[in-house]
C-alpha positions in Angstrom: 32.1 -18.3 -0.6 32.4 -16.0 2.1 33.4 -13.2 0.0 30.3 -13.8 -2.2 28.3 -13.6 0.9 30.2 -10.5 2.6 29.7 -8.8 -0.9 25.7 -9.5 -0.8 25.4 -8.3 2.7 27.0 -5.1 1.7 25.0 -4.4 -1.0 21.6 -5.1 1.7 23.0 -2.7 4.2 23.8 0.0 1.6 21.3 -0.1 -0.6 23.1 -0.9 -3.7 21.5 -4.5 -4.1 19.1 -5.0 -7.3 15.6 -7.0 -6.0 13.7 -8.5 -9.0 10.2 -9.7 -8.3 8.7 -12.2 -10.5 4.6 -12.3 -10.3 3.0 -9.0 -9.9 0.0 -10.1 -8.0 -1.6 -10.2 -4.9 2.1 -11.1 -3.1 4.3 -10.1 -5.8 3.4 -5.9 -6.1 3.2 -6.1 -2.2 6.5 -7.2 -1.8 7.9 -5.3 -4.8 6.5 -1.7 -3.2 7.8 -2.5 0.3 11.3 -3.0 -1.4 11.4 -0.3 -3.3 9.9 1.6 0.0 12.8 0.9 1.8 14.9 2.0 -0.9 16.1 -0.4 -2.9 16.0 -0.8 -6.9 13.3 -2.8 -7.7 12.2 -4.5 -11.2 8.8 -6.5 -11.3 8.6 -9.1 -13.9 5.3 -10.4 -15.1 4.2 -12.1 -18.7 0.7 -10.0 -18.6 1.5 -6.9 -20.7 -1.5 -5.2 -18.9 0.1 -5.6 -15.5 3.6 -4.5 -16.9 2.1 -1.5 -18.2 -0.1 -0.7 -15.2 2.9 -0.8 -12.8 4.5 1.3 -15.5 2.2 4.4 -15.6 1.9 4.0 -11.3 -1.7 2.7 -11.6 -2.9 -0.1 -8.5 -4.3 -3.0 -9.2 -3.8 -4.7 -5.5 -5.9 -3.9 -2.5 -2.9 -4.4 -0.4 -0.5 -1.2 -2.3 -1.6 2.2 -1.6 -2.0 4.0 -4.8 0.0 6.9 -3.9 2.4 5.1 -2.8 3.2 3.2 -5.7 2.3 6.4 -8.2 5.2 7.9 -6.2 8.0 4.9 -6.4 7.3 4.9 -10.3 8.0 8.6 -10.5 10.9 8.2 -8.4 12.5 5.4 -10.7 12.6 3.2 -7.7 10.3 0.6 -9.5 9.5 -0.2 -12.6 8.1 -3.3 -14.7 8.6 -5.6 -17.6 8.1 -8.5 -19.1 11.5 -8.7 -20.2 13.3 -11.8 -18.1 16.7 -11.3 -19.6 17.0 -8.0 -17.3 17.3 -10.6 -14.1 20.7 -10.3 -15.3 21.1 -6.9 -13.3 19.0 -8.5 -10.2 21.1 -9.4 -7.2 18.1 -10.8 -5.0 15.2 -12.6 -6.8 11.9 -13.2 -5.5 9.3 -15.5 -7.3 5.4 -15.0 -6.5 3.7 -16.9 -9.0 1.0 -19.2 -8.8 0.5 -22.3 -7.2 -3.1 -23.7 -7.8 -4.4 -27.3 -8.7 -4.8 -29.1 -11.0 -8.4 -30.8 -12.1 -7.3 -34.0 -10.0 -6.4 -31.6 -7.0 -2.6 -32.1 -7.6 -0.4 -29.3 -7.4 0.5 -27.2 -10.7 3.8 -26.2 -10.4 4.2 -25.1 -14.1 4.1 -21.5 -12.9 7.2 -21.8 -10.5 9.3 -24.4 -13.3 9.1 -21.6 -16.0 10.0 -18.9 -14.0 13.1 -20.7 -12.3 14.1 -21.7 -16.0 13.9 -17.9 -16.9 16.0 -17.1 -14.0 18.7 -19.7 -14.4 19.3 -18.5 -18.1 20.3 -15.0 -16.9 21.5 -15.9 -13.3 24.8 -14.0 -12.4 27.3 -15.1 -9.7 26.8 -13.6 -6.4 23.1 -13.3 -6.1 20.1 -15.1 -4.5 17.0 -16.6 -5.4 13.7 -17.1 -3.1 11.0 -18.7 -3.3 7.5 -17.4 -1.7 5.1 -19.0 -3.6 3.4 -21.7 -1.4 4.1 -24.8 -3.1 4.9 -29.0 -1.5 7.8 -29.4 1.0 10.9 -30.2 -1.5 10.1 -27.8 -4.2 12.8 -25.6 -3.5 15.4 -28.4 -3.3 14.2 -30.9 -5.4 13.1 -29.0 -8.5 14.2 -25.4 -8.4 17.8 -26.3 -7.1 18.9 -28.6 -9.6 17.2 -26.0 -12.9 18.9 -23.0 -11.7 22.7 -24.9 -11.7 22.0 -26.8 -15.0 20.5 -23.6 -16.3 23.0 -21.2 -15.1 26.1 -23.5 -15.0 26.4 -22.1 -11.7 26.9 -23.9 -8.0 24.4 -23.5 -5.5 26.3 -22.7 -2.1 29.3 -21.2 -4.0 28.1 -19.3 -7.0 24.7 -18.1 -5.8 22.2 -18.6 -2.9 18.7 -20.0 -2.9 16.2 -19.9 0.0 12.2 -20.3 0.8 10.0 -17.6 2.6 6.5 -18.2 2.3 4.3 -15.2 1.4 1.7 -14.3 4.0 -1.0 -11.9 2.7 -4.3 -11.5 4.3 -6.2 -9.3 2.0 -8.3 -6.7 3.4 -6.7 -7.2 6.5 -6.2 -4.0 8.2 -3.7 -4.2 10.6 -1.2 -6.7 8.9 0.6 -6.1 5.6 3.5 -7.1 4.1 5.1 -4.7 6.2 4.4 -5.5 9.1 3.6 -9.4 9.5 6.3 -11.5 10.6 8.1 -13.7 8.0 10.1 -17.5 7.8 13.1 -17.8 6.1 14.8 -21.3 5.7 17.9 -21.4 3.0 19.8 -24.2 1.4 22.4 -24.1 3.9 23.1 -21.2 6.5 24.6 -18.6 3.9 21.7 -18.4 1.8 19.2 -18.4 5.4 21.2 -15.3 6.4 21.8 -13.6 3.4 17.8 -13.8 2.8 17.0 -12.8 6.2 19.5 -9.5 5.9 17.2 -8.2 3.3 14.0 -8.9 4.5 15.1 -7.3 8.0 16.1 -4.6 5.9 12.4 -4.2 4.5 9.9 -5.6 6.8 8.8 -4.5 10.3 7.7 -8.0 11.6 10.0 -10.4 13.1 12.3 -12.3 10.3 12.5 -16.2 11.8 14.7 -18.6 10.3 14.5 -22.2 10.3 17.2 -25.0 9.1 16.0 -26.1 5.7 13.6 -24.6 2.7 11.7 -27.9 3.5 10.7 -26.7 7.2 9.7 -22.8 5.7 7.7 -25.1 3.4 5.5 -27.4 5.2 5.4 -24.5 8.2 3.0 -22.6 5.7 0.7 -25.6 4.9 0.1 -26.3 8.6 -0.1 -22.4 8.9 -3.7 -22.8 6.3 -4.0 -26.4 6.9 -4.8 -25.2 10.4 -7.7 -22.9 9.2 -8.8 -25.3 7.1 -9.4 -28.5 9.3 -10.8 -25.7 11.8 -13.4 -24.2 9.7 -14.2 -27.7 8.4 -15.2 -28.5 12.2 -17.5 -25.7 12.4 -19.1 -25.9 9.4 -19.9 -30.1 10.2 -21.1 -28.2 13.9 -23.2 -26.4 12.0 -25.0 -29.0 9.6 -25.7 -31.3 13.3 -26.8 -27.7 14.5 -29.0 -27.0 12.1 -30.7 -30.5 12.6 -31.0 -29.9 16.6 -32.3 -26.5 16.1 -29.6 -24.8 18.0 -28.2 -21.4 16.5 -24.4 -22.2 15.8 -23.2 -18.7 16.1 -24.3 -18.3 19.6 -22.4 -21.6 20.7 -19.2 -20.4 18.9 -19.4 -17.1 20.9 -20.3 -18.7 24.1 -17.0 -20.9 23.2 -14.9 -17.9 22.6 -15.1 -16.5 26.2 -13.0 -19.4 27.1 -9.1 -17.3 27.5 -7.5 -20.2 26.8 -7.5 -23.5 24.7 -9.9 -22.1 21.7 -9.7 -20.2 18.8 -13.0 -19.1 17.3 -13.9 -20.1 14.0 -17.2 -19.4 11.9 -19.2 -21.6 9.4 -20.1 -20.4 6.5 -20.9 -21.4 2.4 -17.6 -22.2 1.8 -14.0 -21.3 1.3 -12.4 -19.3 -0.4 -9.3 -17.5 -2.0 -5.8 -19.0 -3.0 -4.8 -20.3 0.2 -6.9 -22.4 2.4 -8.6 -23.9 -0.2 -5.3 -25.5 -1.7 -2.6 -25.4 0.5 -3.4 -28.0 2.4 -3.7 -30.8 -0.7 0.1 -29.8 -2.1 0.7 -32.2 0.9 -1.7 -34.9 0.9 -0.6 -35.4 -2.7 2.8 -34.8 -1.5 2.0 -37.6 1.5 1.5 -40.6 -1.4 5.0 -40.8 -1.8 5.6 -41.5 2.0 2.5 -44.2 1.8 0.9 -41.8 3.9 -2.8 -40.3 4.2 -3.5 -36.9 5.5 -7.1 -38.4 6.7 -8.2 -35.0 8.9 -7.0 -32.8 5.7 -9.2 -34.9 3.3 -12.2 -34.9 6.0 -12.0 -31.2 6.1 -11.7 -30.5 2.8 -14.9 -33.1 1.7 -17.3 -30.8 4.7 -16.0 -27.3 2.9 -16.8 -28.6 -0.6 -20.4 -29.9 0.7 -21.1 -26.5 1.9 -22.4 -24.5 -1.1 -24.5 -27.5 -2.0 -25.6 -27.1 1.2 -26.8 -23.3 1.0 -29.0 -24.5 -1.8 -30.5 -27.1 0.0 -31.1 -25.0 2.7 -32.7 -22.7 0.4 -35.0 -24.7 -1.0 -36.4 -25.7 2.4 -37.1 -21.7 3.4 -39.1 -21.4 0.1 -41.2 -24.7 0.6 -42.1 -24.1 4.1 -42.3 -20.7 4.0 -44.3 -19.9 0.4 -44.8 -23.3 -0.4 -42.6 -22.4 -3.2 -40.2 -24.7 -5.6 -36.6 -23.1 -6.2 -37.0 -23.6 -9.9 -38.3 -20.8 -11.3 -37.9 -18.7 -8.1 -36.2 -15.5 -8.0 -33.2 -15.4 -5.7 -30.4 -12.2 -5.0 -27.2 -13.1 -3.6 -25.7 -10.5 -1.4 -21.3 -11.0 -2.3 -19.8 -12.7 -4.4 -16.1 -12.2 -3.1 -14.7 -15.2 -0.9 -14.2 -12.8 2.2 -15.8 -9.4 3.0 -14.9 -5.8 1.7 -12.2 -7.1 -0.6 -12.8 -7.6 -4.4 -10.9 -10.9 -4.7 -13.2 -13.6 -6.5 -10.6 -16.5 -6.3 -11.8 -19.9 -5.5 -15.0 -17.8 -4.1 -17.6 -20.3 -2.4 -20.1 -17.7 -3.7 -19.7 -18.4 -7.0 -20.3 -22.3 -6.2 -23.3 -21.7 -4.6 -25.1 -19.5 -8.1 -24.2 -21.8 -10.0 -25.7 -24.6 -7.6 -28.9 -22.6 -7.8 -28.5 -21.9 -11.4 -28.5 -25.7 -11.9 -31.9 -25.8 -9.8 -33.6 -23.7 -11.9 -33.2 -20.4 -9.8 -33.1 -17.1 -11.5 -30.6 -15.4 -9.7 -29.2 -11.7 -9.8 -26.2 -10.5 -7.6 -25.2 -7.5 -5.8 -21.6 -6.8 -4.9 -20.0 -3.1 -4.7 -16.6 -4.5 -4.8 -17.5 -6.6 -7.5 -19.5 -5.0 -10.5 -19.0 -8.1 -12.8 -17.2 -11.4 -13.1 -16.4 -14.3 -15.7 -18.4 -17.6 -14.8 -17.4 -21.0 -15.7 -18.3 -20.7 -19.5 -16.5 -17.4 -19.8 -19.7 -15.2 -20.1 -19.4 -11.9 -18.0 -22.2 -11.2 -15.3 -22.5 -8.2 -13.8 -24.0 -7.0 -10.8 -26.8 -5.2 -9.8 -26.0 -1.4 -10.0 -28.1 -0.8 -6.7 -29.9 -2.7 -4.1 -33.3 -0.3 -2.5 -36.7 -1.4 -1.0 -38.3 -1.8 -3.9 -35.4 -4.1 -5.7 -35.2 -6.5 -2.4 -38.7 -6.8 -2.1 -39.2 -7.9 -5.6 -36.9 -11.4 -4.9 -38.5 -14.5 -3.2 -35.2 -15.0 -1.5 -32.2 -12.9 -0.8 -28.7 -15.0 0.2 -26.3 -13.3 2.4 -23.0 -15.5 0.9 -20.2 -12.0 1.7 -21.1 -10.3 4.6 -19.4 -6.8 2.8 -19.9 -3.7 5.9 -21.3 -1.5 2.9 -24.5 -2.9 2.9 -26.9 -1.8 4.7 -28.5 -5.1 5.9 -30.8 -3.4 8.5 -32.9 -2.3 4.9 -32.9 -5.7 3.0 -34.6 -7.4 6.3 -37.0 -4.9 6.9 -38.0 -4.9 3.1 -36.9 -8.9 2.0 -39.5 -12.0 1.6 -37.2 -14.0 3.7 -33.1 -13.7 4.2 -30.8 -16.8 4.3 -27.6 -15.4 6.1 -25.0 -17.8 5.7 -22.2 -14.9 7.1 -24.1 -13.8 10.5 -24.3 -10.2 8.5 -27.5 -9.5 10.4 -26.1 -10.4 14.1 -26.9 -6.5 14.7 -30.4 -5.8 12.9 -32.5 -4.3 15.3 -36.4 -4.9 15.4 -35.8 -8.7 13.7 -38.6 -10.3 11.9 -39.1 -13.6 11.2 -38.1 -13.6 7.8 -33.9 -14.2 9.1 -32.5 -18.2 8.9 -28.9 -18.8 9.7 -26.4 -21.1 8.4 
């Protein structure tokens, strides 16, 4: 084995290894252009034809990848695309970032990472390694992926090839941690597969590489990693509805909290939540939890405040236009300011926003949206809605309500207050107006 592993190792420190990436979204392209950055070979592998021939012609689709830089590693012949699996065959490292979401019964869908290892095992070669970074239930790695790749490959795990778990960890729109740069976990199926993993990705990334003992401890490390968000923005958001009731603004207490140096980590309320993570992470191990006759009862607490939270906005909403105009939602014309589940990113996934129009849409509400990083979307039924192409005076004073559900910095909020009926800020987007009416309610 140790000549397999010496062999690997070689290939990392020269530059000769093969990375295949499989998923060429928000973590796979990422992770494929860092690779190929630091000057390794890399082939993405993706079933959407549109993505394979995007990659292809050095066109970005991913907030996260600079478009030169990736224009430049296609030219280069340093990556390329295809939806071609039986070219793993070449691929010394393997990488899979493919989905992970739920199911209708909030149980985890795995289908994405069971067809992909099956496509792997068929072409596996001996002397390569295979990880894991889709976020998934503690045991996935050994318990599912493990036994497909032998029987697939006829190949033994430990003495044929290596297999590991490093959970992806991509904040989009972040700007000051990438892929590059943010530390990554590492835990293998025994130590050769930890360290041959953690040779390439110290080989790629800037951020520390930490390893643990086990896939299963890289695995339930990321789901308290969101779970940790998620219980926490769950307690502010439940702050804010006994808030609300006392009258007290719940953005001022979280930033009088925040001056404390030690023992508190601010979190803010808000309509929702949103995106692939926080929203789902944490229920891959409450479902995960029934085998072990257990309940994750603070995950399931959280998780019932967040999903209250766009109903919320709406009741909220229809309280402004009664007391204010004396005015029933139904029939009322309402903007909503974002649709994308965190500000200046495009990224609609799992986007509370979305909830919340179709919450009013249910009422009765006529509603109209503006997002620049957004200029349409599909809703439920499949039926495209686009955005407003502008937002003036004269287009915010014309809605009885305007909702503030993505608090994007290219909006210039100081205009919609001066010129809106009444705003329902539900991001804090307005904390800086200047000369405030009193046409402002918070979340």
């Amino acid at each position: 084995m140790s000549d397999i592993k010496n062999e690997l190792l070689e290939k990392i420190e020269s530059k000769e290894l093969v990375v295949g990436v499989i998923g060429l979204g928000y973590v796979g392209l990422p992770l494929a252009v860092e690779k190929a950055n630091a000057g390794y070979k890399v082939i993405g592998f993706d079933v959407l034809p549109d993505k394979v021939k995007m990659v292809n012609e050095g066109h970005n689709y991913i907030g996260d990848v600079v478009d030169e830089e990736l224009t430049e590693l296609v030219e280069k012949g340093m990556l390329r695309a295809t939806d071609n699996f039986e070219e793993v065959a070449s691929c010394d490292f393997i990488a899979i970032a493919v989905p992970t979401p739920l199911d209708e019964y909030q149980q985890p869908d795995i289908s994405y990472v069971e067809k992909s290892t099956k496509d792997v095992s068929k072409h596996l070669k001996k002397g390569s390694i295979v990880v894991l970074e889709s976020t998934t239930y503690p045991g996935t790695t050994e318990e599912l992926m493990l036994p497909l790749l032998e029987e697939g490959s006829g190949l033994k795990c430990g003495e044929d090839f290596f297999l590991a778990f490093s959970p992806e960890r991509v904040d989009p729109g972040n700007k000051v941690y990438k892929t590059k740069n943010t530390p990554k976990v590492v835990g293998g199926v025994g130590e050769d597969s930890t360290e041959v993993a953690a040779a390439l990705y110290r080989n790629v990334l800037e951020g520390e590489v930490y390893t643990v003992s086990s896939p299963k401890v890289a695995e339930l490390e990321k789901i308290l990693e969101n779970t940790y968000r998620n219980v926490n923005i769950g307690l502010v958001n439940e702050f804010a509805l006994i808030a609300d009731k006392m009258g007290i603004n719940i953005w001022e207490v979280v930033d009088a909290a925040r001056t404390k140096p030690y023992g508190f980590q601010a979190f803010y309320p808000g309509p929702g939540i949103g995106g692939h993570c926080i929203p789902l992470d944490p229920f891959y191990l409450t479902w995960k939890a029934k085998e072990y006759d257990s309940h994750m009862r603070i995950i399931e607490a959280s998780g019932s405040v967040n999903d209250f939270m766009p109903e919320w906005v709406v009741e909220r909403s229809m309280k402004i236009l009664s007391k204010n105009f004396k005015k029933a939602l139904n029939g009322s014309k309402v903007l909503i300011l974002g649709v994308a589940y965190k500000n200046d990113i495009d990224d609609l996934r799992d986007s509370p926003a979305l909830v919340v129009i179709d919450h009013f849409l249910n009422e009765g509400a006529e509603i109209d949206y503006y997002d620049g990083y957004n200029p349409s979307y599909k809703d439920k039924d499949g039926n495209l809605v686009h955005s407003l192409k502008e937002i003036n005076p004269e287009i915010i004073s014309s809605y009885d309500l305007v909702v503030i559900t993505t608090n994007h910095s290219n909006v210039d909020y100081q205009m919609v207050v001066d010129n809106a009926k009444y705003v329902f800020d539900t991001r804090y987007a307005t904390k800086n107006v200047e000369n405030k009416k009193d046409n402002i309610e918070l979340l």
